[in-house]
C-alpha positions as CSV (number, residue, x, y, z in Angstrom):
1,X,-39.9,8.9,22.7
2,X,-38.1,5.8,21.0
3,X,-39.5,3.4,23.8
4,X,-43.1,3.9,22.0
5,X,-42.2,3.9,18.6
6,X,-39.7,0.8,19.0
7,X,-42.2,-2.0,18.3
8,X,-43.1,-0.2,15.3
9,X,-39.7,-0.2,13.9
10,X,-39.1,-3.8,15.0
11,X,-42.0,-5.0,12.7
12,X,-41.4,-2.9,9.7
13,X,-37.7,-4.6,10.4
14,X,-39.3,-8.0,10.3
15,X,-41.4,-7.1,7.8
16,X,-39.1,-6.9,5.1
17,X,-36.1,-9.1,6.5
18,X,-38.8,-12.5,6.1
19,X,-39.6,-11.7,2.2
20,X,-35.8,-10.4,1.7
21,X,-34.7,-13.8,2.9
22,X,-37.6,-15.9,1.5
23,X,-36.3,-14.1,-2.0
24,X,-32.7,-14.7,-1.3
25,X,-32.9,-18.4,-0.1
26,X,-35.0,-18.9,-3.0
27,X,-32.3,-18.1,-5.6
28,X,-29.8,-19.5,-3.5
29,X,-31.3,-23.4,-3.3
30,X,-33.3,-23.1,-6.7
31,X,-32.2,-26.4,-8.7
32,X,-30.6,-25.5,-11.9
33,X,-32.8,-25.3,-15.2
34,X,-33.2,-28.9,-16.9
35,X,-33.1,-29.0,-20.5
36,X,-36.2,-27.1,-22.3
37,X,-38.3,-29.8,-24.0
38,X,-41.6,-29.6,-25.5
39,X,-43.7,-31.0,-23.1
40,X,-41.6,-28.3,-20.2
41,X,-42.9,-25.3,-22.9
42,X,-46.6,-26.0,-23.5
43,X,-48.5,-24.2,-20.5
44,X,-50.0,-26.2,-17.9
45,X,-52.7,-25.3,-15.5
46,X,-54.8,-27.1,-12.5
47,X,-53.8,-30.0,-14.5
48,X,-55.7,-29.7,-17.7
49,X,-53.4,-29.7,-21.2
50,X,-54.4,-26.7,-23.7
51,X,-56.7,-28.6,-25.7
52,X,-60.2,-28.3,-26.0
53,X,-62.6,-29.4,-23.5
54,X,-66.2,-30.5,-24.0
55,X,-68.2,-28.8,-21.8
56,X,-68.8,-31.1,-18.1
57,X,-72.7,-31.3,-16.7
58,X,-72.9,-31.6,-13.2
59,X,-75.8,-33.0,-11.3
60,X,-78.5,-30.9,-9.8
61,X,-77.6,-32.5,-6.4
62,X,-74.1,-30.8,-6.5
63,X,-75.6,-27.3,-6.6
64,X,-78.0,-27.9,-3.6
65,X,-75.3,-29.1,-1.1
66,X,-73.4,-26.3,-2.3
67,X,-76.3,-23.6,-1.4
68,X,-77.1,-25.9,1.4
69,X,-73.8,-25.7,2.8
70,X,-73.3,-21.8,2.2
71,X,-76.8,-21.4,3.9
72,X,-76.1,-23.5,6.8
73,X,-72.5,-21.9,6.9
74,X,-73.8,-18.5,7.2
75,X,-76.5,-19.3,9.8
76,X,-73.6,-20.7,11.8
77,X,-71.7,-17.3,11.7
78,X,-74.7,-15.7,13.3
79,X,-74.1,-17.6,16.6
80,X,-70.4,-16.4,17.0
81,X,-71.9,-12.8,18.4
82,X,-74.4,-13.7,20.5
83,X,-72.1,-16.2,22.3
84,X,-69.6,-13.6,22.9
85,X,-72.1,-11.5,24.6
86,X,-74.3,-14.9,26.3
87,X,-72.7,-14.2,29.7
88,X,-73.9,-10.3,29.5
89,X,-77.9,-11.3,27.7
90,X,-78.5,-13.8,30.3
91,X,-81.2,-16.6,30.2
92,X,-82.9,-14.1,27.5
93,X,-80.0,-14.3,25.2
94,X,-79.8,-18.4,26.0
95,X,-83.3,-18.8,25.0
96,X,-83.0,-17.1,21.8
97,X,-79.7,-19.1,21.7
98,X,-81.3,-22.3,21.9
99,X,-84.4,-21.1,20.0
100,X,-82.1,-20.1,16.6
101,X,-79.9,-23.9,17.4
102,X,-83.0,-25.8,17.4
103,X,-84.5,-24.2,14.3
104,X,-81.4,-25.1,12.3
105,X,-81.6,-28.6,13.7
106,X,-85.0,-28.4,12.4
107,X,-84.4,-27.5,8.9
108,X,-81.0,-29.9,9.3
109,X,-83.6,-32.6,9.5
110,X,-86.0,-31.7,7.3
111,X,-83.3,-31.5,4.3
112,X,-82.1,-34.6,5.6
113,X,-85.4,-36.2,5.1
114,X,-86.1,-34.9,2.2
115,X,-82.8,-36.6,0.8
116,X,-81.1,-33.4,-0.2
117,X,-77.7,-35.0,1.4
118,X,-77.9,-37.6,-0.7
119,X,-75.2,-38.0,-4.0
């Protein structure tokens, strides 16, 4: 009965032994506090100070290779299940295959054309 449920325990064993010594480790080799100056006290994020920001434009062309790359990104993840299951579809599934590949080369030069890669 313990055979089955021994990998079990050995990962709930592992499980808490790595944070349990990333925690201990951590205190152990943490440098000592420096002295507490202003400049240490005044919060500090992504590397912009607490004063006030005018607010940034960005260019048109920014947004579109953004979408662009999220469309293109998502018609990529529609390939990942019909190439698992190419070998079982046959030359049906490799003709949609190359049918879906050479309509996002299509559109991959149209955009390209049209200068929508361009900064």
């Amino acid at each position: 009965m313990l055979d089955s449920w021994l990998p079990f325990l050995i990962y709930g064993i592992l499980a808490l032994a790595i944070p349990g010594s990333m925690l201990v480790m951590s205190f152990k080799f943490a440098q000592k506090p420096m002295r507490r100056t202003r400049a240490r006290t005044v919060p500090f994020e992504s590397g912009v100070s607490r004063g006030t920001m005018k607010p940034q434009r960005f260019n048109v062309s920014f947004y579109l290779t953004a979408m662009l790359f999220i469309v293109f990104d998502i018609e990529i993840v529609f390939l990942y299940p019909l190439a698992v299951q190419l070998h079982a579809l046959g030359w049906f599934g490799f003709s949609e295959l190359a049918f879906f590949v050479l309509i996002l080369l299509v559109a991959y030069v149209f955009i390209w054309k049209k200068g929508a890669l361009e900064w």
